[in-house]
LOLOSE-406791 format. One record per residue (C-alpha): residue in one letter; x negated, y negated, z. Coordinates in steps of 0.2 Angstrom, whole numbers, padded with zeros to 4 digits, always signed. Layout:
N
AXYZ ...
REM end
This chain:
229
X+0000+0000+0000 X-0006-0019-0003 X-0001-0031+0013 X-0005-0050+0010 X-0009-0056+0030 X-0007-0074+0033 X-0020-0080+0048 X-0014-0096+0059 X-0023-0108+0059 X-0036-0107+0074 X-0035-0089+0078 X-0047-0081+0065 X-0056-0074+0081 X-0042-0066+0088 X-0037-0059+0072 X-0053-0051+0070 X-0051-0043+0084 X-0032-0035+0080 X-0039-0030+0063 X-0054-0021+0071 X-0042-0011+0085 X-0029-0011+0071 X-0041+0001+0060 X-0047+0009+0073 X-0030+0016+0077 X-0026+0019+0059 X-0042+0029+0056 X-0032+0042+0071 X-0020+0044+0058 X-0032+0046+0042 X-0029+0028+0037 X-0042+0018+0028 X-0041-0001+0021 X-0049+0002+0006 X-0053-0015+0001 X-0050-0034+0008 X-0048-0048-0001 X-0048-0064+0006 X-0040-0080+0000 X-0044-0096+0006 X-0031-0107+0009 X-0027-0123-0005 X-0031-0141+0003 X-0022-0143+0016 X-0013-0129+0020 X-0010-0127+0038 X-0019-0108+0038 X-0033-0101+0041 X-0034-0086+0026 X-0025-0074+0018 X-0030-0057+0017 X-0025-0045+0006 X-0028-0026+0010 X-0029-0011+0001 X-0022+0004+0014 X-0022+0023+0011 X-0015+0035+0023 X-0013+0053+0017 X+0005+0056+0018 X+0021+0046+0021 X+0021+0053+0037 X+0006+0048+0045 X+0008+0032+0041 X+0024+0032+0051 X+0014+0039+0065 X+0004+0027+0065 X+0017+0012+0067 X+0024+0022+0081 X+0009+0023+0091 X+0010+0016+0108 X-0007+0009+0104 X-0004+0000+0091 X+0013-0009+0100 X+0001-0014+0113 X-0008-0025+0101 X+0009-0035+0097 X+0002-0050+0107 X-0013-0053+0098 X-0002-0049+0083 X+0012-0065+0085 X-0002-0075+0092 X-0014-0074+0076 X-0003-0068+0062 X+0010-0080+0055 X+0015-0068+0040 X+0013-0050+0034 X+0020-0047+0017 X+0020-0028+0008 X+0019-0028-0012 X+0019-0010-0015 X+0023+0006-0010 X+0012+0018-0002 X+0007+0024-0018 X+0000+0010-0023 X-0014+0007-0035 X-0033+0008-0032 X-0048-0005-0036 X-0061-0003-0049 X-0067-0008-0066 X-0059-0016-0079 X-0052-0004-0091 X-0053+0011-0077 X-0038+0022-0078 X-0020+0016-0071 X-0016-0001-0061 X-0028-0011-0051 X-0025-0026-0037 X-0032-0042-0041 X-0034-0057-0032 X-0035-0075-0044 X-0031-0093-0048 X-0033-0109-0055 X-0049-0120-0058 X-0050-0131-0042 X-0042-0118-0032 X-0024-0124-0027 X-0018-0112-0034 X-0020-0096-0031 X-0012-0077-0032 X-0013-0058-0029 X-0008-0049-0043 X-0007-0031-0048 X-0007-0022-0064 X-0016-0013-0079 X-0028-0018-0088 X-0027-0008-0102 X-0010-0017-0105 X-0019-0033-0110 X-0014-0043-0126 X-0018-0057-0135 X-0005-0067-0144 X-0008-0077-0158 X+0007-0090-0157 X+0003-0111-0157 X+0002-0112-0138 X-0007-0093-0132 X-0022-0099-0145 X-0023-0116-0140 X-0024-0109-0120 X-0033-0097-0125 X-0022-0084-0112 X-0026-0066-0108 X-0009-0059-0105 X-0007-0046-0092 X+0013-0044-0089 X+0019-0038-0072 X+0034-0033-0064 X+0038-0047-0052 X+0038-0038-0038 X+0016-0034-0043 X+0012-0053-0041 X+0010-0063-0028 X+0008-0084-0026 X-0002-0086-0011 X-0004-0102-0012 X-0003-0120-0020 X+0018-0117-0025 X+0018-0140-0023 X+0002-0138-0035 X+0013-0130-0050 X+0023-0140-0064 X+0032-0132-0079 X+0033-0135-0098 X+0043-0129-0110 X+0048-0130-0127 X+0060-0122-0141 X+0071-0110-0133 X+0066-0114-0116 X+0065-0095-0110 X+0047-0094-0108 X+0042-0103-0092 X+0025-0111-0095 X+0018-0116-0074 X+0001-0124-0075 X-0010-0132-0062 X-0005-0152-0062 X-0022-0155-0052 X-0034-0144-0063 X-0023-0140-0080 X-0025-0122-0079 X-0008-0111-0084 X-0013-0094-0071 X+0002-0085-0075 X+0020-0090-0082 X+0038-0084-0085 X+0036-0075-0102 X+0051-0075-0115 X+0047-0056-0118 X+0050-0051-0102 X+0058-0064-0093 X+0059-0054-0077 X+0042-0052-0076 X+0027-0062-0074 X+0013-0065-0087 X-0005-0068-0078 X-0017-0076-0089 X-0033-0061-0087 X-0046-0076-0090 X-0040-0083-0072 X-0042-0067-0061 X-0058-0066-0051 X-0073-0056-0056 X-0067-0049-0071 X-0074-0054-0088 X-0062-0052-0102 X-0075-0049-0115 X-0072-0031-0105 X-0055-0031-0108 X-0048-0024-0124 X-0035-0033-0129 X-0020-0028-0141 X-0013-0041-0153 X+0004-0048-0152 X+0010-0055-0167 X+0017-0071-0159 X+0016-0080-0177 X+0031-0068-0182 X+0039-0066-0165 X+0056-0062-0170 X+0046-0045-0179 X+0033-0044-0165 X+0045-0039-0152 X+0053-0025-0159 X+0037-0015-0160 X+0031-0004-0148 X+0021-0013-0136 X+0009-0011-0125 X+0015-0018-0106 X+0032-0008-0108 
REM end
């Protein structure tokens, strides 16, 4: 499972010190965080980080075993005191970190230019395309398409503005500080959200192979089989 943590501001100290009896009382069970990211707040934000964890237990049931552990209850006060949010974007089947291209979904963590805005995101990137319509070229986006429920905004939400043209489905946010368009509403799949690969951390799309979408010719274009459905 991926869980998004949101640390008051003040208590980084005692949040370290739940995490660490936290794990400790998940490793009983034979639960690992596999990975943490961490997200700095945007400018301003009265936080101190996010985190985002990657968690693995070996069966539905030891993972319920491990939220019922008396232990873990008596940690509840350094909990409320040092954790504002917790947030669950996955199930417990969820997808595993590695190298661009590897085999089946990955979590990611990303944003704009200066940093306002920023997200967690999870998908595949062997589903990457580029489309060759007027505003894809000139942006120059990486399109990664996700179920909404995959992606997260952690931050910089004030930072966003929105552009559209023509029909109006397609819902174009970009950064109003930096410029940067992270991710949008596509008309595609306007359910889902579209993350721009170029704007995810550590991943260099000259790695990524992506398929083209005839965006010249949309009206053909999306009756073809396609590569994010």
């Amino acid at each position: 499972m991926v869980v998004i943590l949101t640390v008051r501001a003040g208590t980084t100290e005692t949040f370290r010190a739940y995490e660490r009896a936290a794990a400790a009382i998940m490793a009983r069970h034979g639960g690992v965080i596999e990975r943490v990211v961490v997200v700095p707040p945007a400018a301003g934000e009265p936080v101190a980080l996010r985190e985002v964890h990657l968690v693995r237990f070996p069966s539905a049931r030891a993972f319920d075993e491990y939220r019922d552990d008396p232990a873990l209850a008596a940690l509840a006060p350094q909990r409320e005191q040092a954790v504002a949010n917790t947030e669950i974007l996955i199930g417990d089947e969820g997808p595993r970190y590695g190298a661009p291209g590897d085999a089946g979904p990955q979590t990611f963590s990303g944003g704009c230019h200066c940093g306002a805005v920023r997200f967690c995101v999870t998908g595949d990137l062997r589903t990457v395309t580029e489309c060759n319509c007027s505003i894809c070229t000139q942006k120059g986006f990486l399109h990664l398409i996700v179920p909404a429920q995959h992606f997260q905004l952690t931050s910089g939400r004030d930072a966003l503005a929105t552009y559209t043209f023509n029909t109006a489905v397609a819902r174009h946010t970009f950064c109003r500080v930096c410029g940067i368009h992270p991710f949008y509403v596509p008309r595609s799949d306007p359910d889902k959200i579209d993350v721009n690969v170029r704007c995810i951390d550590d991943v260099d799309p000259r790695q990524v192979a992506a398929a083209l979408f005839d965006g010249r010719n949309w009206e053909q274009a999306i009756g073809e089989s396609l590569s994010w459905r």
